[in-house]
N, C-alpha and C positions, 0 to 999 in steps of 0.2 A: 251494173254501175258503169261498166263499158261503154254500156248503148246510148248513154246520156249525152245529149250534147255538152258543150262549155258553156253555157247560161243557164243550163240545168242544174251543173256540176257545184254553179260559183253558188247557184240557189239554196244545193246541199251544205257547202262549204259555210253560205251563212247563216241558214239556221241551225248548224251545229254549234255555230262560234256562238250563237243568239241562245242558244239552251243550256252551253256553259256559262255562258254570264250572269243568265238567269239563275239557274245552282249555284254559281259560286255568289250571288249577293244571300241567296236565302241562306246556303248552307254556312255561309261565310261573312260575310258583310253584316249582313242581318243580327248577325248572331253576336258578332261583336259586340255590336250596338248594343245590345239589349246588355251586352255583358259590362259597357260603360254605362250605362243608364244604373244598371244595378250599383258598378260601385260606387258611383257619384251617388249615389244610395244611403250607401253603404258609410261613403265618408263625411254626409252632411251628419247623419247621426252619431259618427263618434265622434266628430267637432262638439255636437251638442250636447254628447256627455259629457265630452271633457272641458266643456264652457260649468258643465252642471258640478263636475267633480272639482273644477278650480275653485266653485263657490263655496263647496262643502268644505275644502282645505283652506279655505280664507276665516268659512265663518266657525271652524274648529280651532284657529288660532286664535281668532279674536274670543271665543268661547273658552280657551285656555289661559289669555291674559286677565278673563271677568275670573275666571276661578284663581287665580294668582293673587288678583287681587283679593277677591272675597277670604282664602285662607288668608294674607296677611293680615286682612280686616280682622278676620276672629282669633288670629295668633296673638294681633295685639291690645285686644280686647280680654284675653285668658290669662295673660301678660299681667294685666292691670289688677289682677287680684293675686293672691299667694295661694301656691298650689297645695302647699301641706302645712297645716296650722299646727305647729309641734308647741305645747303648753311650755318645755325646758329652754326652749330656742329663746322664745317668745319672750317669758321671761328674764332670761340672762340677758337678752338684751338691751330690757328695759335698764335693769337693776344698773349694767353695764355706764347706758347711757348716763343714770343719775348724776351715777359714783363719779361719771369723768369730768359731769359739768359744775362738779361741787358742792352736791347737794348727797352725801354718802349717807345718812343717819336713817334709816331703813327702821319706820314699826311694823310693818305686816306688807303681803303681798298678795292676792288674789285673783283667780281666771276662773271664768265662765265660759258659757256656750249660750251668744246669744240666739232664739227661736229668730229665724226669718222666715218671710213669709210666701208659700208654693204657688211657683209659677202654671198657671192653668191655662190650658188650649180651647181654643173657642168649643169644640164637641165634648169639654165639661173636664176631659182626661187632665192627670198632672203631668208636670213635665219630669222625666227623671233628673233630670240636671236641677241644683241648687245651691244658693246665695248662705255662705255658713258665715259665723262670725265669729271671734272669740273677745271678749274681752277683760282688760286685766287691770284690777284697779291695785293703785300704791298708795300707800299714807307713807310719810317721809316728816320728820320733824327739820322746824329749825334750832339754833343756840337759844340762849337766853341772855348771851352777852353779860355772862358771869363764871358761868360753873365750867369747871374745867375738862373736856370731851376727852372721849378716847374711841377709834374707828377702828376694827381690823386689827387689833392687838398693839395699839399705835398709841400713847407710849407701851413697851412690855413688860409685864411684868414676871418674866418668867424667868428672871437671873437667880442672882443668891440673895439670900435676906438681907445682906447690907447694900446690894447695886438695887434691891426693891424698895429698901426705908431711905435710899438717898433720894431718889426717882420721887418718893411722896412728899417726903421731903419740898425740894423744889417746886411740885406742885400743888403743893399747898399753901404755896407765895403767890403764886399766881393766876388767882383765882380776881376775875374782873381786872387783869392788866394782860397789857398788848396782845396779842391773838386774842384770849376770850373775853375782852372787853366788848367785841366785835357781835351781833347778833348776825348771823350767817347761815342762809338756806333757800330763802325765801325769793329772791332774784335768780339765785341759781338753782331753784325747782322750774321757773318759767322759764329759764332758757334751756333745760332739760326739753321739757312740754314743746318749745319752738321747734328744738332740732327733731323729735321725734314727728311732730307733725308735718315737717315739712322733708320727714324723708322718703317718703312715698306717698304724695297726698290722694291717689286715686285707691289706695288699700289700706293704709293707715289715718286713724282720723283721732285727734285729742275727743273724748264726748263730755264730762263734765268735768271743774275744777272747785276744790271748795277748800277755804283757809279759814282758819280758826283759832282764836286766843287761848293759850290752853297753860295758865299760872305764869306767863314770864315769857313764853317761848310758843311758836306755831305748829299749829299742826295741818301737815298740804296734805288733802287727798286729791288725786285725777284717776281718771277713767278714761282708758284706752281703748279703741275700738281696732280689730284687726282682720279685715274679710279678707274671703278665697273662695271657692268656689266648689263642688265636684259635680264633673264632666264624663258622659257616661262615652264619649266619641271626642274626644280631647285633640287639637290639632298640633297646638306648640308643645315642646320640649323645656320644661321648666327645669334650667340646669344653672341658677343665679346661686351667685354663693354670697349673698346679701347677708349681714346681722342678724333680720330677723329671718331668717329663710334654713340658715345654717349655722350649726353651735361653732362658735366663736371664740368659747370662753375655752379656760386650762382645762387642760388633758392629762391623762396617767396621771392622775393626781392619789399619791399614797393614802387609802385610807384604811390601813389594817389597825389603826390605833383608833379607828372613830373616829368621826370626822362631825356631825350631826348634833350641839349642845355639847356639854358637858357638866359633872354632877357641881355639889357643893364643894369636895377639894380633892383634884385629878391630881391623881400621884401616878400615873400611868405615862412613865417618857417615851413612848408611841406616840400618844397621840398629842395632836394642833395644841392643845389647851393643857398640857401638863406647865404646874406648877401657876394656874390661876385658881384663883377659889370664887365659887359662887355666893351672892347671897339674896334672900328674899327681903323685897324694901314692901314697903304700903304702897297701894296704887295709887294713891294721890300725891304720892314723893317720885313719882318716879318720874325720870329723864332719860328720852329714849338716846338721847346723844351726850349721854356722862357714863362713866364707872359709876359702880353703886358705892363705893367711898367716897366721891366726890360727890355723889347726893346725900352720903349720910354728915358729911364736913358739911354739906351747906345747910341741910334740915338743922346741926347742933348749930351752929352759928344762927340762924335766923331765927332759932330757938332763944339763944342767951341773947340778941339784939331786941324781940322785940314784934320788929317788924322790919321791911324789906328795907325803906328808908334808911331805917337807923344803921341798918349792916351796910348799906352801899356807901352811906356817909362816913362809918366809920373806916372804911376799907378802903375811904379818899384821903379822910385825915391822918392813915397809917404809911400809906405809900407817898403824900407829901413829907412825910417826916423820914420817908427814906431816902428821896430825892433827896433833903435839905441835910443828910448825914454824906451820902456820897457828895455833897458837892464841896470843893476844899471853900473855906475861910480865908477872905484879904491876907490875912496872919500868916496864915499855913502855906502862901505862897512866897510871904517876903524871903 
């Protein structure tokens, strides 16, 4: 290396320099590159997932708002019918309602199950979920706008035998004057029928109504309809404490004396009915909104009258003559 001249030496000097630069672009330079190439690679693709994964989280919340809404949709579609059709419920509330719109004279009360009919999937199967109904028919009389009523033990006759002969007494004057001059039932069965039907008209529905002349006095029947539904995969929570949904009526109600009827003469001071007496009238005398005294006073009287005229005229010409006794005389005031 000695021997080499200085334009030998600088020849050496730069293809050394020229063979390091050469290695350092392959071994170095080169290699970078390829290692920015990869991760501009590397970073266009996790841009593009995560263009791809903003979309999945966009289209998972709008997917979470359709099902938000689809459950409120069938919460309150399941809503619109009554979850559990209890026949007691159902009933008290009916009876409930009558009593409060003035229409209390109760002949008979009855519930069914109406048949509806199965929902079927296009591949012929049924559906397990189904459309139930109950309904619950009332006959209810009116007055006769004569005979003297008694509701509920109203007047009572459960005192002592002179606070019960004065009580009959009294009303036995007042047979076809003020209150029961009045024939009363029969406006306030339809406005029963209004309120019931418009207190949930998408699960309760009035279905027929039918009134009848029946010797003097009405007799209403209606049919009440009352769907629900059962749901084998139920969304809502049916937790309404509605009338007809939930008993409403008395509670702890003592019935160690019987509570259910009572005989022809309850000597048992337990129970509700001690010291009323029953009795069997003909079924053509009967009045489902009088004591059977006061149908057998008005069968004797329209018995010795005649006929219905003759007793209602007499019972005008009687009470004019007591108007004209209680009113004083010009005399009796000088």
């Amino acid at each position: 290396m000695s021997n080499l001249t200085a334009r030998e030496k600088a020849f050496m000097y730069a293809v050394t320099l020229l063979i390091i630069i050469v290695l350092g672009y392959f071994f170095g330079i080169r290699t970078l590159n390829d290692k920015y190439d990869q991760y501009k690679a590397e970073l266009q693709s996790l841009k593009e997932r995560q263009a791809y994964l903003d979309m999945l989280r966009t289209n998972n919340e709008n997917m979470r708002t359709e099902i938000d809404t689809l459950n409120a949709s069938c919460s309150e579609l399941e809503m619109s019918f009554i979850d559990k059709l209890e026949t007691e419920v159902i009933q008290q509330y009916v009876l409930s309602t009558f009593e409060k719109a003035g229409c209390p004279y109760l002949i008979g009360i009855t519930s069914a199950d109406i048949g509806m009919a199965t929902v079927s999937y296009p591949d012929g199967t049924s559906s397990p979920d189904s459309l139930v109904c109950m309904q619950v028919v009332v006959e209810y009389s009116s007055t006769d706008g004569y005979t003297v009523t008694q509701y509920n033990r109203t007047p009572d006759f459960t005192g002592s035998d002179e606070e019960v002969a004065e009580t009959l007494n009294e009303l036995m004057d007042k047979f076809g004057k003020d209150e029961y001059a009045e024939r009363v039932g029969y406006y306030e069965f339809l406005k029963a029928l209004k309120q019931i039907n418009s207190e949930n008209p998408k699960c309760i529905k009035v279905d027929t109504i039918k009134v009848e002349d029946n010797n003097g006095f009405l007799t209403l029947t209606a049919a009440i309809n009352f769907y629900g539904v059962n749901l084998n995969n139920r969304i809502s929570v049916d937790d309404r404490t509605d009338p007809y949904t939930s008993w409403s009526g008395h509670k702890n109600v003592d019935t160690s004396g019987g509570f259910i009827g009572y005989p022809y003469i309850c000597d048992y001071k337990d129970s509700l009915w001690y010291g009323l007496e029953n009795s069997n009238i003909e079924e053509n005398a009967n009045k489902p909104f009088a004591p059977y005294w006061a149908i057998a006073i008005f069968n004797e009287q329209l018995k010795a009258a005649g006929d219905i005229r003759t007793l209602l005229d007499f019972d005008a010409k009687m009470a004019a003559e007591e108007a004209a006794l209680a009113t004083p005389t010009p005399a009796a005031t000088t």
